[in-house]
HTML snippet that shows the backbone in 3Dmol.js (N, CA, C, O; Angstrom):
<script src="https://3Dmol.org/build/3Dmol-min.js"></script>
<div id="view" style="width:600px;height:400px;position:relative"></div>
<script>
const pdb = `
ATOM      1  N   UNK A   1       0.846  -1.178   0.000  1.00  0.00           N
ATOM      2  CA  UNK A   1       0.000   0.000   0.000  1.00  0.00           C
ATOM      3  C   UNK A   1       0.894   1.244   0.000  1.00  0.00           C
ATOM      4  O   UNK A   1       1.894   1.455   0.686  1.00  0.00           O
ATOM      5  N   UNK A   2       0.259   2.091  -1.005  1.00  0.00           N
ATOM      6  CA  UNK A   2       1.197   3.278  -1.311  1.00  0.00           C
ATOM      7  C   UNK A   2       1.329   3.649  -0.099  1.00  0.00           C
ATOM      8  O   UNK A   2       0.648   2.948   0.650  1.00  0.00           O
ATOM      9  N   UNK A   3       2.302   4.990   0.774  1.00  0.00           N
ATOM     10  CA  UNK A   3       2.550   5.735   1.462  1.00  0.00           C
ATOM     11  C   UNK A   3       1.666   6.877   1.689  1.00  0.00           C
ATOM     12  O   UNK A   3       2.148   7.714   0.926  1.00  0.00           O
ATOM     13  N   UNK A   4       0.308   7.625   2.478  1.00  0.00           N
ATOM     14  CA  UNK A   4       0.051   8.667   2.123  1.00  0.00           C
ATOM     15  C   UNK A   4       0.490   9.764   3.234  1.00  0.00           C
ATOM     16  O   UNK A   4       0.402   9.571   4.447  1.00  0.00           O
ATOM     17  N   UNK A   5       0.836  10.605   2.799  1.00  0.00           N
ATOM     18  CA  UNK A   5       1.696  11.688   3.624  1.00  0.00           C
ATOM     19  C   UNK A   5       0.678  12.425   4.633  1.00  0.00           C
ATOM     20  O   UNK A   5       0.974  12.848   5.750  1.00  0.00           O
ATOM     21  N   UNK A   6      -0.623  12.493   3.989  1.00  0.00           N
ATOM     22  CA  UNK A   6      -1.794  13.231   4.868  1.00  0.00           C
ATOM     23  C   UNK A   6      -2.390  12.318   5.505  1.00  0.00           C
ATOM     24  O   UNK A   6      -3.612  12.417   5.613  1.00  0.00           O
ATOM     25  N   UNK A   7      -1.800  11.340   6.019  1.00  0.00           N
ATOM     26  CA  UNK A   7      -3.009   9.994   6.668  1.00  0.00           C
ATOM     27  C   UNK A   7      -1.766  10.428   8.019  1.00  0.00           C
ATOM     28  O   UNK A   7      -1.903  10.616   9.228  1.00  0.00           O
ATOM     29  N   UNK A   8      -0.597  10.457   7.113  1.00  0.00           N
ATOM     30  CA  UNK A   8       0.597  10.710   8.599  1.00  0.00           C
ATOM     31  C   UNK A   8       0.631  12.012   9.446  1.00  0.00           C
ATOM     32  O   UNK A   8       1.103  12.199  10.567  1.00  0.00           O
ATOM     33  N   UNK A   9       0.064  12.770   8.682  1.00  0.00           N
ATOM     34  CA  UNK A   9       0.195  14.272   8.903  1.00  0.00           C
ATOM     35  C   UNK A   9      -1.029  14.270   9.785  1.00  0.00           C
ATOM     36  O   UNK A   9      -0.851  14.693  10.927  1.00  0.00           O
ATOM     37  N   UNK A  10      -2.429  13.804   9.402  1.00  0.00           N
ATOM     38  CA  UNK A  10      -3.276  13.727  10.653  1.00  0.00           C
ATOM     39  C   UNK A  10      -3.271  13.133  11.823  1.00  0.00           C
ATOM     40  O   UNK A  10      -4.129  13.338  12.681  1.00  0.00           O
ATOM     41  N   UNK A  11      -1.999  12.106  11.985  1.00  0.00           N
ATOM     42  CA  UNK A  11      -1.671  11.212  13.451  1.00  0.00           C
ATOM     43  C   UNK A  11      -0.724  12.568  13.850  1.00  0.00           C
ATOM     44  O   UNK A  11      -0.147  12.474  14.934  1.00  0.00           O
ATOM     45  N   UNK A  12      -0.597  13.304  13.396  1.00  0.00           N
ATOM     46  CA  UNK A  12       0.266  14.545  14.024  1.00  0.00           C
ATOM     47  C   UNK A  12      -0.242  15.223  15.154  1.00  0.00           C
ATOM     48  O   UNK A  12      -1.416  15.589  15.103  1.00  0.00           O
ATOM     49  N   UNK A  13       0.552  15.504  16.357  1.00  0.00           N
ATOM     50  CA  UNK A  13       0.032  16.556  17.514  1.00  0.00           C
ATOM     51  C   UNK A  13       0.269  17.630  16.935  1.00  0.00           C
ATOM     52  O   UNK A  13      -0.235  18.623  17.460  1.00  0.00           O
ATOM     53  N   UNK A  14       0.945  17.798  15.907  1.00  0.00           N
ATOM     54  CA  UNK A  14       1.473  19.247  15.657  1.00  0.00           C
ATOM     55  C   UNK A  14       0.737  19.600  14.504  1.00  0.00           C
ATOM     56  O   UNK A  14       0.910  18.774  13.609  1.00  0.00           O
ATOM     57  N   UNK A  15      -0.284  20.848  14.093  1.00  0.00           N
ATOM     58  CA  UNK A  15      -0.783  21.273  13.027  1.00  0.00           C
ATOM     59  C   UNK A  15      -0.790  22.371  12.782  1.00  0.00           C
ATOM     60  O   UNK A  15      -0.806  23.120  13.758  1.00  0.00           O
ATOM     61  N   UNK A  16      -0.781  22.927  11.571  1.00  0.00           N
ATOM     62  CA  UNK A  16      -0.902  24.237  11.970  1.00  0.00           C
ATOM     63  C   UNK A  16      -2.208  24.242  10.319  1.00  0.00           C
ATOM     64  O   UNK A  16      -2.299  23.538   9.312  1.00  0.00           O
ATOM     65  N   UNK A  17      -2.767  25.116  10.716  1.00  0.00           N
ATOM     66  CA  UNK A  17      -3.788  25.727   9.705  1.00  0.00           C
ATOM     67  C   UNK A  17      -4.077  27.107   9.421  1.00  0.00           C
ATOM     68  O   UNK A  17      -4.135  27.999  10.268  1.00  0.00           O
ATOM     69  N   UNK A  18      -4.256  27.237   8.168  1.00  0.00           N
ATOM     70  CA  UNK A  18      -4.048  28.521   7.051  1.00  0.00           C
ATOM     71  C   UNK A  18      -5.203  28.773   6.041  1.00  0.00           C
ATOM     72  O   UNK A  18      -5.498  27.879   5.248  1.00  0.00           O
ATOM     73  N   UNK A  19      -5.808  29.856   6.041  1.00  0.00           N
ATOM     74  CA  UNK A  19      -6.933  30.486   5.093  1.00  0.00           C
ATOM     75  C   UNK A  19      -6.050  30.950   3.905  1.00  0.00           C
ATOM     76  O   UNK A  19      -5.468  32.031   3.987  1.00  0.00           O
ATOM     77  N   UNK A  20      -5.960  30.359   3.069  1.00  0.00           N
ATOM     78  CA  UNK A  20      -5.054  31.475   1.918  1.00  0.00           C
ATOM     79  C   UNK A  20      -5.937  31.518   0.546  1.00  0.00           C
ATOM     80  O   UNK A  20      -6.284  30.613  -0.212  1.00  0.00           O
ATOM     81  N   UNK A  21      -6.175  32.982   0.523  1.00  0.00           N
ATOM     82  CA  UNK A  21      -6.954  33.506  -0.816  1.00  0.00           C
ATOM     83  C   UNK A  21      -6.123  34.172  -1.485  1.00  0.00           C
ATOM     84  O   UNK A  21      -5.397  35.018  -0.963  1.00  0.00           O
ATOM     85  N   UNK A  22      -6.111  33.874  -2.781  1.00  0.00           N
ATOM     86  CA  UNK A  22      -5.307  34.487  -4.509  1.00  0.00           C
ATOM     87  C   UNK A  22      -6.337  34.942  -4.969  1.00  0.00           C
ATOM     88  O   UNK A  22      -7.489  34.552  -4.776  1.00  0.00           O
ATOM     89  N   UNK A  23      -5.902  35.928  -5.701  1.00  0.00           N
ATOM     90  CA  UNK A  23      -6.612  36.705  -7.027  1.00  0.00           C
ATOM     91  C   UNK A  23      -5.819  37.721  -7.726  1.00  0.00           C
ATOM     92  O   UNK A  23      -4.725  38.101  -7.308  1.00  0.00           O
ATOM     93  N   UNK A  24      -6.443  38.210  -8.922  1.00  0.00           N
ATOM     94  CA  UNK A  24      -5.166  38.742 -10.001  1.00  0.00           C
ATOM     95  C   UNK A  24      -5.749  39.979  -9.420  1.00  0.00           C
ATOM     96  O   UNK A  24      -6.902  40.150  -9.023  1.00  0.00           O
ATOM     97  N   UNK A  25      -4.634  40.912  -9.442  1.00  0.00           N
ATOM     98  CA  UNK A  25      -4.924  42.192  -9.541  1.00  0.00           C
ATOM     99  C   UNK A  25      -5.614  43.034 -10.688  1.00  0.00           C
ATOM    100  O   UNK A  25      -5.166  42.901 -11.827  1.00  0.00           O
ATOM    101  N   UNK A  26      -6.163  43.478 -10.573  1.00  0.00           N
ATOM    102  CA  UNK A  26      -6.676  44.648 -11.972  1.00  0.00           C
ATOM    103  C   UNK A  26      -6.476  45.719 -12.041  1.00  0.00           C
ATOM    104  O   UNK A  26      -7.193  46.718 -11.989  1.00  0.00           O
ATOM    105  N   UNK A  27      -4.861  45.454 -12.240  1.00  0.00           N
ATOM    106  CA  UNK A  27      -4.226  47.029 -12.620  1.00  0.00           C
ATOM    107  C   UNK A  27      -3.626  46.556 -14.282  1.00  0.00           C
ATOM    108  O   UNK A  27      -3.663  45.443 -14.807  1.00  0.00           O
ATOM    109  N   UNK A  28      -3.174  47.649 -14.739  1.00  0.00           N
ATOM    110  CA  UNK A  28      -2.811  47.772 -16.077  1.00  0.00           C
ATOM    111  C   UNK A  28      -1.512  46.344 -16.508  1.00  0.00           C
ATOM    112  O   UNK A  28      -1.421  45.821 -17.619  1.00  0.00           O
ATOM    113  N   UNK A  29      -0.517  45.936 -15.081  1.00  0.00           N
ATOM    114  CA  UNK A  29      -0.096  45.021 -15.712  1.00  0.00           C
ATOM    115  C   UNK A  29      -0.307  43.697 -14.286  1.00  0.00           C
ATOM    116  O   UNK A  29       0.643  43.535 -13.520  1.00  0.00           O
ATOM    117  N   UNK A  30      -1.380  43.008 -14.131  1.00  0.00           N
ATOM    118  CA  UNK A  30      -1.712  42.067 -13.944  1.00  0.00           C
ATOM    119  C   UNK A  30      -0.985  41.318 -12.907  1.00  0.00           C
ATOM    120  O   UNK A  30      -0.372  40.401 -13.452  1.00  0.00           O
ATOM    121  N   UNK A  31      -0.765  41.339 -11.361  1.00  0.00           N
ATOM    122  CA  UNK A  31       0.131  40.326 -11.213  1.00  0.00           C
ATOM    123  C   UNK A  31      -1.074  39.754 -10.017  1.00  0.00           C
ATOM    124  O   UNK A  31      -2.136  40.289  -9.700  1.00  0.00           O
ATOM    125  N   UNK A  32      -0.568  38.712  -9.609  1.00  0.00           N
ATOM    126  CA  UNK A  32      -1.219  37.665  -8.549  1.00  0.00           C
ATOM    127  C   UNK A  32      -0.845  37.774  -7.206  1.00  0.00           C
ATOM    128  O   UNK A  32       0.277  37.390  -6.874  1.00  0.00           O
ATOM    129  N   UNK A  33      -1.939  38.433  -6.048  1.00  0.00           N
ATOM    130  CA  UNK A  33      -1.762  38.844  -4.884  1.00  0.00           C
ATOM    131  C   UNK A  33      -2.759  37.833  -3.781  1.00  0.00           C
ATOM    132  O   UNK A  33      -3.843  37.346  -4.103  1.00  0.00           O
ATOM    133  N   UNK A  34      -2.151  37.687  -2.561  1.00  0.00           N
ATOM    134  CA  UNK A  34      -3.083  37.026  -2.295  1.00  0.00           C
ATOM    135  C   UNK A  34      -3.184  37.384  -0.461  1.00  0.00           C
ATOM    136  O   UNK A  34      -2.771  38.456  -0.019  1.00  0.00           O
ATOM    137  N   UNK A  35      -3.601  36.643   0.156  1.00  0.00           N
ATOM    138  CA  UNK A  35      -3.473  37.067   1.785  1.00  0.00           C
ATOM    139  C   UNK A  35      -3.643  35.549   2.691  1.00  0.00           C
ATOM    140  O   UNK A  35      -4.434  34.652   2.399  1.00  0.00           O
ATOM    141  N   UNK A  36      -2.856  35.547   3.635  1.00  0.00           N
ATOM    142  CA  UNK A  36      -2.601  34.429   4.223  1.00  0.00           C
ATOM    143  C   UNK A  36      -3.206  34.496   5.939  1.00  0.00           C
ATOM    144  O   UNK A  36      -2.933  35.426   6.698  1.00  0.00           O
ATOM    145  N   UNK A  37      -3.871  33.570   6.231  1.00  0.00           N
ATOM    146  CA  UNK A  37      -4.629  33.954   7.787  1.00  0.00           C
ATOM    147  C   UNK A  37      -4.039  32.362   8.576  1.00  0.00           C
ATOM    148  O   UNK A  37      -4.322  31.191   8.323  1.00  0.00           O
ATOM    149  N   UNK A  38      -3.219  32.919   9.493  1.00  0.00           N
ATOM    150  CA  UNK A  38      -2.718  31.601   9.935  1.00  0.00           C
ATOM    151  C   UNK A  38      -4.117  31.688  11.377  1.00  0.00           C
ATOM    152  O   UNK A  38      -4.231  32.688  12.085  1.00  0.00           O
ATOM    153  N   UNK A  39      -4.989  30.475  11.524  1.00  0.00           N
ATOM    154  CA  UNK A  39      -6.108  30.201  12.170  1.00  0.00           C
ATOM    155  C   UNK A  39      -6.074  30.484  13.934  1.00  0.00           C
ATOM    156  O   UNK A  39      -6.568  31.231  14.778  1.00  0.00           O
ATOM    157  N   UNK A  40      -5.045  29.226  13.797  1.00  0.00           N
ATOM    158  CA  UNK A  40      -4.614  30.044  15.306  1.00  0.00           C
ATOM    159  C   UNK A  40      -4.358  30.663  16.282  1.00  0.00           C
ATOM    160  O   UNK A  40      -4.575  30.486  17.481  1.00  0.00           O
ATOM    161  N   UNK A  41      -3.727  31.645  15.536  1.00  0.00           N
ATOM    162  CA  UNK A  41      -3.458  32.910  16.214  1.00  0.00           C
ATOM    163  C   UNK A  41      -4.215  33.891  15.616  1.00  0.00           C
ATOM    164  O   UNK A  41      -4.353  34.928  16.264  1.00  0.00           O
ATOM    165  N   UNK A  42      -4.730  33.816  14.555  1.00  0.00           N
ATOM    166  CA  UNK A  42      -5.221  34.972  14.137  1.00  0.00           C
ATOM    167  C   UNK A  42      -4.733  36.242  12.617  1.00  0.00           C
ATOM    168  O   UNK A  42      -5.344  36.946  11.813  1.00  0.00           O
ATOM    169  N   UNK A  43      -3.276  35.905  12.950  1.00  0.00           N
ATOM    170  CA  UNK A  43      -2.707  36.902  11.754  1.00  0.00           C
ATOM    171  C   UNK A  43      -3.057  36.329  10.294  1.00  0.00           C
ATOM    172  O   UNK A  43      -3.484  35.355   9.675  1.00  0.00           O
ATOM    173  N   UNK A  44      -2.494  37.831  10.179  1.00  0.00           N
ATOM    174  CA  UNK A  44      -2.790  38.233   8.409  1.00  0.00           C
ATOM    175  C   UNK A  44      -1.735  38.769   7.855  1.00  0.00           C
ATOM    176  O   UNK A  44      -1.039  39.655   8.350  1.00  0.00           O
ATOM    177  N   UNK A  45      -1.544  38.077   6.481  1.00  0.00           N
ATOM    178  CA  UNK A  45      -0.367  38.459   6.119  1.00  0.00           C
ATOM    179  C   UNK A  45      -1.172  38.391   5.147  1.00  0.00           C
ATOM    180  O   UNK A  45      -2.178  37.744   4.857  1.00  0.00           O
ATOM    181  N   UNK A  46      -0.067  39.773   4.359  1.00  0.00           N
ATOM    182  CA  UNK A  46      -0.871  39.960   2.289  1.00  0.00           C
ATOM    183  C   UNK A  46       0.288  39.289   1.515  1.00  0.00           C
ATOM    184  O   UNK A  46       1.087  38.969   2.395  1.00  0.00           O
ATOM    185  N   UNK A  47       0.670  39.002   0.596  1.00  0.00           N
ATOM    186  CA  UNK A  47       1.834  38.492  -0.069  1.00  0.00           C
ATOM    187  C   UNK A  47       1.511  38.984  -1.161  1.00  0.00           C
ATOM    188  O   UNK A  47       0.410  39.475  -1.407  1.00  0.00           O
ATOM    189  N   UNK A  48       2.464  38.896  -1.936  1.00  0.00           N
ATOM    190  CA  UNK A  48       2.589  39.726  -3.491  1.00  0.00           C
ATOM    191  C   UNK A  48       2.868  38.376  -4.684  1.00  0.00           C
ATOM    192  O   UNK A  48       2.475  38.537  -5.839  1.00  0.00           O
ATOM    193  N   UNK A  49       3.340  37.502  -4.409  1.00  0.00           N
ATOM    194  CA  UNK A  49       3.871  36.564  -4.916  1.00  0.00           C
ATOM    195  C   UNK A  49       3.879  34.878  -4.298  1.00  0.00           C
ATOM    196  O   UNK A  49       3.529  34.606  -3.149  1.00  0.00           O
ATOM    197  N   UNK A  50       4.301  33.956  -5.205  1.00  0.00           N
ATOM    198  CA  UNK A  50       4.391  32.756  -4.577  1.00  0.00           C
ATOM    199  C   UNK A  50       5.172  32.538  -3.315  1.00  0.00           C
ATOM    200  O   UNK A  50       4.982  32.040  -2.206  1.00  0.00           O
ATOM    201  N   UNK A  51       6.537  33.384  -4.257  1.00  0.00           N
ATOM    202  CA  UNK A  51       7.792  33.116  -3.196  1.00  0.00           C
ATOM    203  C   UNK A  51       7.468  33.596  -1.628  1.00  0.00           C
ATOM    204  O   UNK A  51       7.785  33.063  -0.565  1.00  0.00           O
ATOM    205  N   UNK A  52       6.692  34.842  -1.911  1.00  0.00           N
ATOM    206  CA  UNK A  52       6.513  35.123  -0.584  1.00  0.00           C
ATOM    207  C   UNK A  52       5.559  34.260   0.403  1.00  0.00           C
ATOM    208  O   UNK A  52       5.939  33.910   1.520  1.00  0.00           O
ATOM    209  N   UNK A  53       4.285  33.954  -0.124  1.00  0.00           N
ATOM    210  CA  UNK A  53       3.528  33.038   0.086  1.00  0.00           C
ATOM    211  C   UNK A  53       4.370  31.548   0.735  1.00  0.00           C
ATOM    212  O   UNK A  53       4.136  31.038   1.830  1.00  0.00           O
ATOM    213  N   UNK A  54       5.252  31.125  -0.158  1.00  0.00           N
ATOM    214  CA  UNK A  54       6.268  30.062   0.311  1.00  0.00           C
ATOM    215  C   UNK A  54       7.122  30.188   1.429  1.00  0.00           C
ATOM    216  O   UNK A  54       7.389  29.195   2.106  1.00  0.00           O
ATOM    217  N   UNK A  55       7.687  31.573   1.757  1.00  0.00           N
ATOM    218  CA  UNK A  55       8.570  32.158   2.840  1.00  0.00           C
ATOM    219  C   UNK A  55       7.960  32.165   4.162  1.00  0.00           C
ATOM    220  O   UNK A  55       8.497  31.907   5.240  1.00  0.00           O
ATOM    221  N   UNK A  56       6.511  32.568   3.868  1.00  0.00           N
ATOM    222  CA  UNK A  56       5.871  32.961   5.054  1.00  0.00           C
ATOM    223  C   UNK A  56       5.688  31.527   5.773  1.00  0.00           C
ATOM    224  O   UNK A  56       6.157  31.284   6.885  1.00  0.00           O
ATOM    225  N   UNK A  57       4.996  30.666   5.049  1.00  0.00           N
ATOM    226  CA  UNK A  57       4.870  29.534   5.869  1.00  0.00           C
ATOM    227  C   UNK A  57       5.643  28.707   6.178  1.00  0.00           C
ATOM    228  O   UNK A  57       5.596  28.033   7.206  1.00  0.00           O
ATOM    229  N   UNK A  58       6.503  28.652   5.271  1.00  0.00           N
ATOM    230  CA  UNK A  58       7.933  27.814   5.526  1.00  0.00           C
ATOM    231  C   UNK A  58       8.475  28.638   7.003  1.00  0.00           C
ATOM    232  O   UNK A  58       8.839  27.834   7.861  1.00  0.00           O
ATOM    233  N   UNK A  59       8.576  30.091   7.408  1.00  0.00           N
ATOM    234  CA  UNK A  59       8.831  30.878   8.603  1.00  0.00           C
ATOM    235  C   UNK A  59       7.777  29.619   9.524  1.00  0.00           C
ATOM    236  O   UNK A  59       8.126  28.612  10.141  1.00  0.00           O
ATOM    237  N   UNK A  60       6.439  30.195   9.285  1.00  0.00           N
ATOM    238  CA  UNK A  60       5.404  29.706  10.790  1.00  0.00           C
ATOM    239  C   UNK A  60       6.092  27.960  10.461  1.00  0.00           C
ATOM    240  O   UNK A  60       7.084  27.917  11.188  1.00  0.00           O
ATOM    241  N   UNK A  61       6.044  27.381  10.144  1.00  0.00           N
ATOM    242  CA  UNK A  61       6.627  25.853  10.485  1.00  0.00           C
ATOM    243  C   UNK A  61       7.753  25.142  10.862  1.00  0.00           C
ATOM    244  O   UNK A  61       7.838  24.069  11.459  1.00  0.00           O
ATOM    245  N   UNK A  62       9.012  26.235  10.230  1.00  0.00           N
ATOM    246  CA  UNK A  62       9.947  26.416  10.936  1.00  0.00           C
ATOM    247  C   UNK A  62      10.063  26.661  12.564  1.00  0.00           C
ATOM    248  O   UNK A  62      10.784  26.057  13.358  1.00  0.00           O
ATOM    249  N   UNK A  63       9.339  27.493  12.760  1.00  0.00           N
ATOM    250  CA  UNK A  63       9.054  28.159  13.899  1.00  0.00           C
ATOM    251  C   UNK A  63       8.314  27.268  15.316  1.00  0.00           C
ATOM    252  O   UNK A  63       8.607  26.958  16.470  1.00  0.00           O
ATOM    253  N   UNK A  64       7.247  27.130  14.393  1.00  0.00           N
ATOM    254  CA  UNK A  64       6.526  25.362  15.528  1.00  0.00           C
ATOM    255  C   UNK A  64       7.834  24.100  15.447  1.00  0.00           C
ATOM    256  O   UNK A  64       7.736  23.264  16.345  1.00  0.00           O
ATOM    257  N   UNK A  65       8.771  23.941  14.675  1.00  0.00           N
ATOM    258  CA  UNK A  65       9.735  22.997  14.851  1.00  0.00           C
ATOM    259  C   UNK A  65      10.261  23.447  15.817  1.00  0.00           C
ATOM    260  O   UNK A  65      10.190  22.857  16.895  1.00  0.00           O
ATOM    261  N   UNK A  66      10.719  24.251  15.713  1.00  0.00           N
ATOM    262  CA  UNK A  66      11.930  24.601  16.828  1.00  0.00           C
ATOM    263  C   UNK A  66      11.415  25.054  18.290  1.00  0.00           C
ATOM    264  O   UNK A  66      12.072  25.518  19.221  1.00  0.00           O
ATOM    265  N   UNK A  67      10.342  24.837  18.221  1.00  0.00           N
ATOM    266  CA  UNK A  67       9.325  25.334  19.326  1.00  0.00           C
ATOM    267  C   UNK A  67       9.469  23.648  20.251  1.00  0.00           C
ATOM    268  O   UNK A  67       9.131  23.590  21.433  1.00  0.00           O
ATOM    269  N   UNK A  68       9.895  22.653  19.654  1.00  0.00           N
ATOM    270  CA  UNK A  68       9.778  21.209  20.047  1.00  0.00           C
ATOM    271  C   UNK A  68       8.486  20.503  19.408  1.00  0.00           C
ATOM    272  O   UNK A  68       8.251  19.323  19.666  1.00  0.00           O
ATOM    273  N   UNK A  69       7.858  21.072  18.774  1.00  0.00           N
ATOM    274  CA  UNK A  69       7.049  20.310  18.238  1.00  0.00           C
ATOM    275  C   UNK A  69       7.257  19.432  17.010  1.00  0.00           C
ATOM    276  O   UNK A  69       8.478  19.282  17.047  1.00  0.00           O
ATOM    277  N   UNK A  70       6.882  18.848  16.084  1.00  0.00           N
ATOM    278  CA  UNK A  70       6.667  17.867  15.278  1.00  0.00           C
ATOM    279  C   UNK A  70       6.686  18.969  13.939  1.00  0.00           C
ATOM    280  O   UNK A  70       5.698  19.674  13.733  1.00  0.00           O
ATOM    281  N   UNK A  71       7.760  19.035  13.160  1.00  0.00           N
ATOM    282  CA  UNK A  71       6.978  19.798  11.946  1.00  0.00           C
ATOM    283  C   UNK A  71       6.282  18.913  10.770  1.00  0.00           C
ATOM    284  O   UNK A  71       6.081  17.703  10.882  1.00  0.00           O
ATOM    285  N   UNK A  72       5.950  19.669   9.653  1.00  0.00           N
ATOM    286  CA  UNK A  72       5.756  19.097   8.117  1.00  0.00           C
ATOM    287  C   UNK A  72       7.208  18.474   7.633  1.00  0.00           C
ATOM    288  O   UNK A  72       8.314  19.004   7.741  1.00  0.00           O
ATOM    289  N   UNK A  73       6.888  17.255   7.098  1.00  0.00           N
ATOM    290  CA  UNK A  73       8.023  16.793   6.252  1.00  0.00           C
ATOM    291  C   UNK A  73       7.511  16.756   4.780  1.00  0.00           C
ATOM    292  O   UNK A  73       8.265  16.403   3.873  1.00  0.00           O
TER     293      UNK A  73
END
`;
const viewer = $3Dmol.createViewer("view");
viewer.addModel(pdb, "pdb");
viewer.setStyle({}, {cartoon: {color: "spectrum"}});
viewer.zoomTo();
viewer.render();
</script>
Protein backbone atom coordinates (compact mmCIF):
# COMPACT_ATOMS: atom_id res chain seq x y z
CA UNK A 1 0.00 0.00 0.00
CA UNK A 2 1.20 3.28 -1.31
CA UNK A 3 2.55 5.74 1.46
CA UNK A 4 0.05 8.67 2.12
CA UNK A 5 1.70 11.69 3.62
CA UNK A 6 -1.79 13.23 4.87
CA UNK A 7 -3.01 9.99 6.67
CA UNK A 8 0.60 10.71 8.60
CA UNK A 9 0.20 14.27 8.90
CA UNK A 10 -3.28 13.73 10.65
CA UNK A 11 -1.67 11.21 13.45
CA UNK A 12 0.27 14.55 14.02
CA UNK A 13 0.03 16.56 17.51
CA UNK A 14 1.47 19.25 15.66
CA UNK A 15 -0.78 21.27 13.03
CA UNK A 16 -0.90 24.24 11.97
CA UNK A 17 -3.79 25.73 9.70
CA UNK A 18 -4.05 28.52 7.05
CA UNK A 19 -6.93 30.49 5.09
CA UNK A 20 -5.05 31.47 1.92
CA UNK A 21 -6.95 33.51 -0.82
CA UNK A 22 -5.31 34.49 -4.51
CA UNK A 23 -6.61 36.70 -7.03
CA UNK A 24 -5.17 38.74 -10.00
CA UNK A 25 -4.92 42.19 -9.54
CA UNK A 26 -6.68 44.65 -11.97
CA UNK A 27 -4.23 47.03 -12.62
CA UNK A 28 -2.81 47.77 -16.08
CA UNK A 29 -0.10 45.02 -15.71
CA UNK A 30 -1.71 42.07 -13.94
CA UNK A 31 0.13 40.33 -11.21
CA UNK A 32 -1.22 37.67 -8.55
CA UNK A 33 -1.76 38.84 -4.88
CA UNK A 34 -3.08 37.03 -2.29
CA UNK A 35 -3.47 37.07 1.79
CA UNK A 36 -2.60 34.43 4.22
CA UNK A 37 -4.63 33.95 7.79
CA UNK A 38 -2.72 31.60 9.94
CA UNK A 39 -6.11 30.20 12.17
CA UNK A 40 -4.61 30.04 15.31
CA UNK A 41 -3.46 32.91 16.21
CA UNK A 42 -5.22 34.97 14.14
CA UNK A 43 -2.71 36.90 11.75
CA UNK A 44 -2.79 38.23 8.41
CA UNK A 45 -0.37 38.46 6.12
CA UNK A 46 -0.87 39.96 2.29
CA UNK A 47 1.83 38.49 -0.07
CA UNK A 48 2.59 39.73 -3.49
CA UNK A 49 3.87 36.56 -4.92
CA UNK A 50 4.39 32.76 -4.58
CA UNK A 51 7.79 33.12 -3.20
CA UNK A 52 6.51 35.12 -0.58
CA UNK A 53 3.53 33.04 0.09
CA UNK A 54 6.27 30.06 0.31
CA UNK A 55 8.57 32.16 2.84
CA UNK A 56 5.87 32.96 5.05
CA UNK A 57 4.87 29.53 5.87
CA UNK A 58 7.93 27.81 5.53
CA UNK A 59 8.83 30.88 8.60
CA UNK A 60 5.40 29.71 10.79
CA UNK A 61 6.63 25.85 10.48
CA UNK A 62 9.95 26.42 10.94
CA UNK A 63 9.05 28.16 13.90
CA UNK A 64 6.53 25.36 15.53
CA UNK A 65 9.74 23.00 14.85
CA UNK A 66 11.93 24.60 16.83
CA UNK A 67 9.33 25.33 19.33
CA UNK A 68 9.78 21.21 20.05
CA UNK A 69 7.05 20.31 18.24
CA UNK A 70 6.67 17.87 15.28
CA UNK A 71 6.98 19.80 11.95
CA UNK A 72 5.76 19.10 8.12
CA UNK A 73 8.02 16.79 6.25
Amino acid sequence: MANNPMRNLSRSSARQVFIVKLWRSARAKPAWLGQVQHIPSGQIVHVRSAKELFAYLRRQIETETSDGARGLR
